[in-house]
LODREN-341836 format. One line per 3 residues: number of its first residue (from 1); their letters; for each residue y, z, x of C-alpha. Coordinates in steps of 0.25 Angstrom, whole numbers, plus 2048, in hexadecimal, padded with zeros to 3 digits. Layout:
<baros>
NUM) a) Y,Z,X  ...
</baros>
This chain:
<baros>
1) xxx) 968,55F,BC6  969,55A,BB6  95F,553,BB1
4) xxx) 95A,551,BA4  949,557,BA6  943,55D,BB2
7) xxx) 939,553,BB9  930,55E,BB7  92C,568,BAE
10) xxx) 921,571,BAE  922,57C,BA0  919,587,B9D
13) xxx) 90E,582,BA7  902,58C,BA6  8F4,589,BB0
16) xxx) 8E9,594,BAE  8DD,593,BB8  8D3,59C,BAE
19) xxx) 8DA,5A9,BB1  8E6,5A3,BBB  8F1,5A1,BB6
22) xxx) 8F7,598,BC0  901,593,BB9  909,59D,BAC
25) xxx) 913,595,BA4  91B,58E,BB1  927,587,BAE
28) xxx) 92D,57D,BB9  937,572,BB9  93B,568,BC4
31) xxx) 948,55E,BC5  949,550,BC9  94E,551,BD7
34) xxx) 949,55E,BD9  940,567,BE3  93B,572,BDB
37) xxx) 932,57D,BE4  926,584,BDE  924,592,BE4
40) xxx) 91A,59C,BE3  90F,5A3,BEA  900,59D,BED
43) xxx) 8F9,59D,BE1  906,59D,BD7  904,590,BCF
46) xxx) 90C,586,BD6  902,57C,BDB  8F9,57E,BCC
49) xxx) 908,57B,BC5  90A,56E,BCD  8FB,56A,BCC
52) xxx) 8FF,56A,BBD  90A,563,BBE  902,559,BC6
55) xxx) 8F7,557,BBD  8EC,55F,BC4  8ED,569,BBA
58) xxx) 8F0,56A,BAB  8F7,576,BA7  8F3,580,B9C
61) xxx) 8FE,582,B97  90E,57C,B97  912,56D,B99
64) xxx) 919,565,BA5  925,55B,BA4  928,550,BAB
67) xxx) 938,54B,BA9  938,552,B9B  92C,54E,B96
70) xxx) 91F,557,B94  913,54E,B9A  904,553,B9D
73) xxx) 900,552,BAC  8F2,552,BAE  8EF,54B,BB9
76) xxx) 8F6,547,BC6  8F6,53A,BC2  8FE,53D,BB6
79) xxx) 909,546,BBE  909,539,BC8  90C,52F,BBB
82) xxx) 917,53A,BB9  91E,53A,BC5  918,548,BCA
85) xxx) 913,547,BD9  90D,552,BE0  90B,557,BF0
88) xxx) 900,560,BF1  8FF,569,BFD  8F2,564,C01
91) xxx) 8F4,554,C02  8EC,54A,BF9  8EC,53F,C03
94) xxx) 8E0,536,C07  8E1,538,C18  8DA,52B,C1B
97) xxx) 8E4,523,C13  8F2,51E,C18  900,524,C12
100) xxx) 900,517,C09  8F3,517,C03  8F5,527,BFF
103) xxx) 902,525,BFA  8FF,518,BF1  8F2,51D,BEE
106) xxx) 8EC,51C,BDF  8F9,512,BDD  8F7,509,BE7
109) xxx) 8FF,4FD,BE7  8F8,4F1,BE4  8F9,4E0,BE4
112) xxx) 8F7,4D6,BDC  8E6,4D8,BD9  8E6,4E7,BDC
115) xxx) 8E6,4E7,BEB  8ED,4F2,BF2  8FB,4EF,BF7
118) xxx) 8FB,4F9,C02  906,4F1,C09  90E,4F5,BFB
121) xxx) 90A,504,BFD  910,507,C09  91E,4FF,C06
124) xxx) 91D,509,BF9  91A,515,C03  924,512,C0C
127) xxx) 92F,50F,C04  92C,51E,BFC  92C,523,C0B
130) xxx) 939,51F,C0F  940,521,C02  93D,531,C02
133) xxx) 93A,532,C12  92C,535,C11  928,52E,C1E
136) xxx) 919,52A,C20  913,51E,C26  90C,517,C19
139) xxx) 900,512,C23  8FD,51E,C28  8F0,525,C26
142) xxx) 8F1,534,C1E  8E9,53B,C28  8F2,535,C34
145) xxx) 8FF,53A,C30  904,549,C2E  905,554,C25
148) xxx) 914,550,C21  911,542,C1F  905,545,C17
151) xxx) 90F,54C,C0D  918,541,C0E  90D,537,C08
154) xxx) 90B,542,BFD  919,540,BF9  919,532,BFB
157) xxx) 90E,530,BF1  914,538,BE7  921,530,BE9
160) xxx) 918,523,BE8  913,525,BDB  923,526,BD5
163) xxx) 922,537,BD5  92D,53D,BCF  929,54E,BD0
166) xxx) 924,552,BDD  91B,55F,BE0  91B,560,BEC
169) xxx) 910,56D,BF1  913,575,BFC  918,567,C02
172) xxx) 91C,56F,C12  90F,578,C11  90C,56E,C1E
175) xxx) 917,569,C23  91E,56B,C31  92E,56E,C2E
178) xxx) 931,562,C31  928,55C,C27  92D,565,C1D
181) xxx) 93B,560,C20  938,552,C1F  930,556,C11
184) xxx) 93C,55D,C0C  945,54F,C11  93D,549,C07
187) xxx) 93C,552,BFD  94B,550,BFC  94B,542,BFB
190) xxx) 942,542,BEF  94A,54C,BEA  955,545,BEA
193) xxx) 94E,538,BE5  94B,541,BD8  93E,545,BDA
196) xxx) 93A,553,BD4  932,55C,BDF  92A,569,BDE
199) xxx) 929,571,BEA  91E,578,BEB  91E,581,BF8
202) xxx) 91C,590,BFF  928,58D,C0A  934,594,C04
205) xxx) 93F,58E,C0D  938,581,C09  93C,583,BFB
208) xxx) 948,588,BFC  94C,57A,C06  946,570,BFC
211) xxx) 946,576,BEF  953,577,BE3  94A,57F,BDA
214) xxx) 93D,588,BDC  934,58D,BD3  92D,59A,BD6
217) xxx) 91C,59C,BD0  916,5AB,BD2  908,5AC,BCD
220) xxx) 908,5A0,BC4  915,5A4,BBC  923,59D,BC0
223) xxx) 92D,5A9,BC5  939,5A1,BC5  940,595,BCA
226) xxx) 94D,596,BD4  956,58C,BD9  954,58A,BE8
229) xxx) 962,58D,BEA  964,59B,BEC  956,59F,BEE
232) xxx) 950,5A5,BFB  941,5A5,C01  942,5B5,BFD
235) xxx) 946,5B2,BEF  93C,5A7,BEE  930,5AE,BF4
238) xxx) 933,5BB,BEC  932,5B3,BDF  923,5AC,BE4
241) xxx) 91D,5BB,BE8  925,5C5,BDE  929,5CC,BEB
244) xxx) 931,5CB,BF8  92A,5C4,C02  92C,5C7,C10
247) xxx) 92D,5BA,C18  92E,5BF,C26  923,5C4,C2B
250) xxx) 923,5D4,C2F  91B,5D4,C3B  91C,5E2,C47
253) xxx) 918,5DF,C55  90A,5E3,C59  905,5E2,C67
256) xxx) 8FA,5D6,C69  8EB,5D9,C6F  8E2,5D2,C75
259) xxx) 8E0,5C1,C72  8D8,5BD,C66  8DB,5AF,C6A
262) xxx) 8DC,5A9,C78  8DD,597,C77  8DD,592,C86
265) xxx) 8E0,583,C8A  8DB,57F,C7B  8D9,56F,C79
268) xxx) 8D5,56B,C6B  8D5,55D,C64  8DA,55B,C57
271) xxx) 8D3,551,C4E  8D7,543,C54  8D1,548,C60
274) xxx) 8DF,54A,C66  8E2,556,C6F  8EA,560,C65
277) xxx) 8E8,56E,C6D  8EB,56B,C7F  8E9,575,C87
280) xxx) 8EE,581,C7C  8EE,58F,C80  8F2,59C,C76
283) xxx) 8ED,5AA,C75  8EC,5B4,C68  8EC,5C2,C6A
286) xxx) 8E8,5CC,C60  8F4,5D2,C57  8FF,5C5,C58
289) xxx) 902,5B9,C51  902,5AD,C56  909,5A1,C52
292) xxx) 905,594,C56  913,589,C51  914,57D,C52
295) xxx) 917,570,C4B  90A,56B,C43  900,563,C4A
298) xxx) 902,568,C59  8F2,56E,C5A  8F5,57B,C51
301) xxx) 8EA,575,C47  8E0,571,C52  8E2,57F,C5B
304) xxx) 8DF,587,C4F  8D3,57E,C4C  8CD,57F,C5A
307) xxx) 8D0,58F,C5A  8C8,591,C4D  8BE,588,C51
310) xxx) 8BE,57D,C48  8C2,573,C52  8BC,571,C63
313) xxx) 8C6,570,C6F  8C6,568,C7A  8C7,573,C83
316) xxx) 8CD,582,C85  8CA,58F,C80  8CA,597,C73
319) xxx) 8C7,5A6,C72  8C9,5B0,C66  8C8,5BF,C68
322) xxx) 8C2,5BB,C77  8B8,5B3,C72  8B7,5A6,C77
325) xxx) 8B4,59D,C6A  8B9,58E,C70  8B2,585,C68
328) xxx) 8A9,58D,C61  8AC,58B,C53  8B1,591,C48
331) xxx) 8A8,59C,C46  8A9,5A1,C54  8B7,5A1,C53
334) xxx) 8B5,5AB,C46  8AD,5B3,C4B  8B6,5B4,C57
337) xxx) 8C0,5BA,C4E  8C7,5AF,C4B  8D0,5AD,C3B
340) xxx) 8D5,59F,C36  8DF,59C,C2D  8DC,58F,C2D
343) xxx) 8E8,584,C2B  8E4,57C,C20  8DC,586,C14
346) xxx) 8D6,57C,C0E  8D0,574,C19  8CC,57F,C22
349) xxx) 8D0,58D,C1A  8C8,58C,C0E  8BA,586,C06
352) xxx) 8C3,580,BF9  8B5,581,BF2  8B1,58E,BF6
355) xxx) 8B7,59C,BEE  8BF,5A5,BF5  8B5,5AE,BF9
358) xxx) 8AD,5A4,BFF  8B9,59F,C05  8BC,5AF,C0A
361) xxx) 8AF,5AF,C0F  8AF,5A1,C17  8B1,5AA,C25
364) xxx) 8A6,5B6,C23  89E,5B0,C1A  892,5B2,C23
367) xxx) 894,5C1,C27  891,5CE,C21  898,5D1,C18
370) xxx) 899,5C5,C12  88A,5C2,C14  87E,5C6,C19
373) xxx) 872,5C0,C1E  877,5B3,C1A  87B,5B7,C0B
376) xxx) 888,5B5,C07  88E,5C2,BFF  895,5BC,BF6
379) xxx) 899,5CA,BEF  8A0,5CF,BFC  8A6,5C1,BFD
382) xxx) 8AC,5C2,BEF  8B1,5CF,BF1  8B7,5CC,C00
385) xxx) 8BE,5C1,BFA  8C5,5C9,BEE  8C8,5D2,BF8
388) xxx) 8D0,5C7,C01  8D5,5BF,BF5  8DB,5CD,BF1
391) xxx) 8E2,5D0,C00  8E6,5C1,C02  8EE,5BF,BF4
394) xxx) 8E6,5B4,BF2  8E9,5AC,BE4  8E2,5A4,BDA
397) xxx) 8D4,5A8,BDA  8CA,5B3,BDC  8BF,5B2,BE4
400) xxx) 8B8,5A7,BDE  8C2,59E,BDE  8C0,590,BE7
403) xxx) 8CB,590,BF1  8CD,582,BED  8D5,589,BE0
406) xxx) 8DF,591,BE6  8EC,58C,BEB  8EE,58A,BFA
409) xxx) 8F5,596,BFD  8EA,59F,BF6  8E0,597,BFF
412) xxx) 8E8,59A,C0B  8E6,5A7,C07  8D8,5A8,C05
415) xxx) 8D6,5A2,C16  8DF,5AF,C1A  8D8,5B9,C13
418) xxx) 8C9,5B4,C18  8D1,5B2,C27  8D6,5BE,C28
421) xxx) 8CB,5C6,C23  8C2,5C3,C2E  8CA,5CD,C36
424) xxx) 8CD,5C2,C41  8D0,5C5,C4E  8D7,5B5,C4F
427) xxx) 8DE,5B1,C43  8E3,5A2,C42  8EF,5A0,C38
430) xxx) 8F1,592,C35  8FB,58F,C2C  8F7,59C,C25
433) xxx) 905,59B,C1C  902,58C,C17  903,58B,C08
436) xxx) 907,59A,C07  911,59F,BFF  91D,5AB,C03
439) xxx) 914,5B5,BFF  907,5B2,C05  910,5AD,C11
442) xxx) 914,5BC,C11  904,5C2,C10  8FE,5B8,C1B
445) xxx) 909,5BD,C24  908,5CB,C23  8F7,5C8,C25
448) xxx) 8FB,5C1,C31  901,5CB,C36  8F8,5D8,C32
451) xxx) 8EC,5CF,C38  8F5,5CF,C45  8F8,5DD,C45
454) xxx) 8EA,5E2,C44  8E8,5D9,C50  8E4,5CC,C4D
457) xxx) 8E9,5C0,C54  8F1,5B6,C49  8F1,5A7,C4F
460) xxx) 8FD,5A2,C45  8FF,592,C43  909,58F,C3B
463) xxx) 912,582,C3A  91D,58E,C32  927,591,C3C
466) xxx) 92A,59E,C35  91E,5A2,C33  91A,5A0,C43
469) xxx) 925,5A8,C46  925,5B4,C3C  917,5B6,C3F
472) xxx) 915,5B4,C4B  914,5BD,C57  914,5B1,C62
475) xxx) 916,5A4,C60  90F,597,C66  914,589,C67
478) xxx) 90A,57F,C65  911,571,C68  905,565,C69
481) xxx) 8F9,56E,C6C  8FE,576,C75  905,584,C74
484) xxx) 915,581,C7A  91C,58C,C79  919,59E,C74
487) xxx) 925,5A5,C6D  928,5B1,C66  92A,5B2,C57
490) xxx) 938,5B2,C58  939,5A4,C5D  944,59C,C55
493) xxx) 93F,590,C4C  945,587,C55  93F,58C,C61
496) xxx) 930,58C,C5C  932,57E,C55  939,578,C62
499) xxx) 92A,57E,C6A  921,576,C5F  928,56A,C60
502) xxx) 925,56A,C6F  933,56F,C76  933,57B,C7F
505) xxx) 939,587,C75  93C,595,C7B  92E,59B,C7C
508) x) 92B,5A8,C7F
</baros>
């Protein structure tokens, strides 16, 4: 594509955090009309280059461009006065606001005398909608609609206020395949239209459907930048890890012992008070992997609640290791044998105010050696959580650091290491690869399966088809709170997602 200046241009950018250097001397450029990917591993400086594009930081060295001429970003008001609009990962959206009023908001429209015009603000909204097929209902209230169409309203808003560079952070981190291919409908379109995008993501066939050019980040530093053509996920992931990076997972078969986890007739309610879990049954046993697919939103989040404890049921039976711990709590469940990756890090994983090493500690804090007679041994703390920080490749901190200061994938992290050292006899996996990139991808793996092999029970629930299927030693089918259908790892795509979607697949 000719043009005369990139829409963007990033020269020399250095960020230092006292001794991290999270950023050293990157150089990026991106096109009108363009999807550039930004690749790397957790913790190499793409989500701190963007905030400096976007105004959240300022950089200590080098200078940005926008259309050829250097400006100074520091603040996101500045980068929206620029035509710079960002997606983060986690949504800013207001939940008990309607689509119209988070997408207008801070420049409403207004009348004659400074009332609102939110008649005006929805024919705005839903004229952005249809133009670049970003469907939402503008009435809607934000904690009514999905995952996808809150992403939607993110982009929307952007478009509203006349963004002409897109950054877009890991955009599909939640999104069901069909979300991601509605997103990528779009994506095109505003491509198309002239808008310059940054694609932030961990998904390498992602990247390589969406993107013309990708730019590779390893330990703050830029590797390279390829054209998409011609690249492969090997090639790509080699480039983000300094290695080859096995993306099938290596698993031998083991014979499974006793149940660790025995659900009977389960009914649970999810929040709206609505059955989301009739009448399920499913059984664990130690030394397989389990995995529990299905399409988002079908009882997977409100099983694995009610299993760990954290929500009641209606009725049934939950035992871990044979111990009967229905509606006991959390703690009972723990102290059953019971680990929890939990599903969302942040909400449920982690303390974002806490250190690391109390974080690490959030499970055992209250048992030798960790403490004793009701003091917390903070040396012993400090040193177990060096230990795991160490053994868990976590980046970005030490054992001081707040949780809230590492990047996502370094916070997933730090919710395996403390799970899997309780030496569970039960371990939950919920979206244990969200947010990861290849090579942590690679590690969680290999731990899922070594924590298998020396007998544990893995209950995996994952919305990744491949992953259900790579790891998995059985596969469930959970189809509106119910389990449909069992079928060996081998199952075709096809097969499986014809089962979630409630038809009769081939089961075993």
């Amino acid at each position: 594509m000719s043009v005369d200046a990139p829409a963007l241009e990033l020269r020399g950018i250095t960020k230092r955090f006292g001794p991290v250097v999270a950023n050293d001397g990157i150089d990026f450029d991106l096109r009108p009309g363009e999807v550039h990917a930004l690749l790397g591993e957790n913790g190499a400086g793409k989500s701190t280059l963007m905030s400096i594009l976007y105004g959240l930081y300022h950089p200590d060295e080098g200078e940005i461009r926008v259309n050829g001429e250097q400006v100074r970003v520091d603040s996101p008001s500045t980068a929206i006065e620029l035509g710079i609009g960002m997606v983060h990962q986690h949504f800013m959206l207001v939940p008990v606001m309607t689509v119209t009023e988070n997408i207008v908001l801070g420049g409403e429209p207004r009348r004659r005398g400074g009332l609102l015009d939110v008649r005006e603000g929805a024919r705005r909204v839903s004229e952005l909608s249809e133009r670049y097929g970003l469907a939402v209902d503008p009435d809607a209230v934000i904690e009514d609609v999905t995952v996808g169409a809150q992403q939607r309203v993110e982009i929307l808003k952007t478009l509203y206020r006349e963004a002409r560079v897109l950054v877009l952070d890991e955009p599909t981190a939640v999104l069901t395949a069909q979300e991601t291919a509605e997103l990528f409908e779009v994506l095109r379109a505003l491509r198309k239209d002239g808008v310059a995008i940054v694609f932030i993501s961990h998904k390498l066939n992602e990247v390589l459907e969406i993107s013309d050019r990708v730019t590779v980040l390893r330990r703050g530093k830029k590797i390279d930048t390829v054209p998409t053509d011609g690249a492969s996920e090997q090639s790509l992931a080699r480039l983000m890890v300094g290695r080859d990076v096995l993306l099938r997972v290596e698993k031998h078969e083991v014979e499974p012992g006793p149940p660790v986890l025995e659900v009977e007739d389960l009914h649970v309610r999810d929040d709206r008070e609505l059955e989301a879990v009739r009448g399920l049954s499913l059984q664990v046993r130690g030394g397989e992997i389990v995995a529990l697919a299905g399409v988002d939103g079908n009882g997977q989040h409100e099983l694995v609640e009610a299993i760990a404890g954290l929500r009641g049921s209606d009725a049934g039976r939950i035992a871990i290791a044979g111990e009967d711990v229905t509606g006991r709590g959390v703690r009972a469940t723990c102290d059953a044998g019971l680990a929890h990756i939990a599903e969302d890090r942040q909400l449920r994983g982690l303390v974002l105010d806490f250190t690391l090493a109390e974080n690490l500690a959030l499970r055992d804090y209250h048992s030798p050696p960790l403490s004793r007679a009701g003091w917390l041994n903070l040396g012993h703390i400090r040193a177990r959580a060096r230990s795991l920080l160490s053994e868990f490749d976590v980046r970005g901190g030490s054992e001081g650091t707040l949780a809230g200061a590492l990047s996502g994938g370094n916070q997933q992290k730090v919710c395996i290491a403390r799970e899997i050292a309780s030496d569970p006899q039960l371990l939950i996996a919920h979206q244990p690869t969200r947010g990861l990139d290849v090579g942590a991808i690679e590690f969680v793996h290999r731990r899922l399966v070594a924590e298998r092999d020396r007998g544990r029970g893995v209950l995996l629930v994952s919305l990744e088809s491949e992953e259900v299927r790579s790891l998995a030693d059985r596969i469930l089918v959970i189809y509106e709170g119910t389990i449909v259908g069992e079928f060996p790892p081998d199952t075709s795509e096809e097969d499986l997602g014809f089962a979630m979607t409630g038809g009769k697949g081939r089961a075993a």
